[in-house]
C-alpha angles and dihedrals in degrees: 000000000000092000084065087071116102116206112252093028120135129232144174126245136202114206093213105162137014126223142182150192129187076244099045148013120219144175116214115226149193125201104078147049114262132176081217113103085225107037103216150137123258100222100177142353134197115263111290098009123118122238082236087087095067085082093074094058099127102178114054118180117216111228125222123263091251094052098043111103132196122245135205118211144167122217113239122187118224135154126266117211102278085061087257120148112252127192106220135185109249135186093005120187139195147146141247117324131160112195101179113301094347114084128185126196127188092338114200105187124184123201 
């Protein structure tokens, strides 16, 4: 299903669940195909760490429905490091959201 992404297309997003390493900072998703076993958006990392990382999040917290935001974002095609090609998520955009102690406010995210 992700081969049916076109690169430049545009596509909605749900932020549904929040989840952290030490390493990485993510929101869980729904609104599009991933070959994650959780789909999301790495929102930040520590100095010197790759959002990579944000694949081995292992405990992801569901938000509830007043604090989930939608999201806006446009496929773009790069490669992964086995020169693959990868869809990702770019220029991302959203509104105001709180999920517990980490608060969000007018994100603008580029892949």
């Amino acid at each position: 299903q992700i081969a049916k992404f076109r690169e430049g297309q545009l596509f909605d997003l749900k932020v549904v669940s929040i989840g952290c390493t030490e390493d990485v900072l993510a929101v869980g998703v729904v609104g599009c195909i991933s070959c994650n076993r959780t789909p999301h958006v790495t929102v930040a990392t520590a100095p010197g760490k790759q959002p990579v990382l944000s694949n081995q999040i292992s405990k992801w917290e569901m938000l509830p429905v007043e604090k989930q935001i939608s999201l806006r974002g446009r496929v773009q095609q790069r490669g992964n490091s086995r020169g693959e090609p990868q869809l990702q998520a770019a220029n991302v955009s959203g509104h105001a959201s709180c999920a517990d102690d980490v608060c969000v406010t007018s994100t603008t995210l580029s892949g």
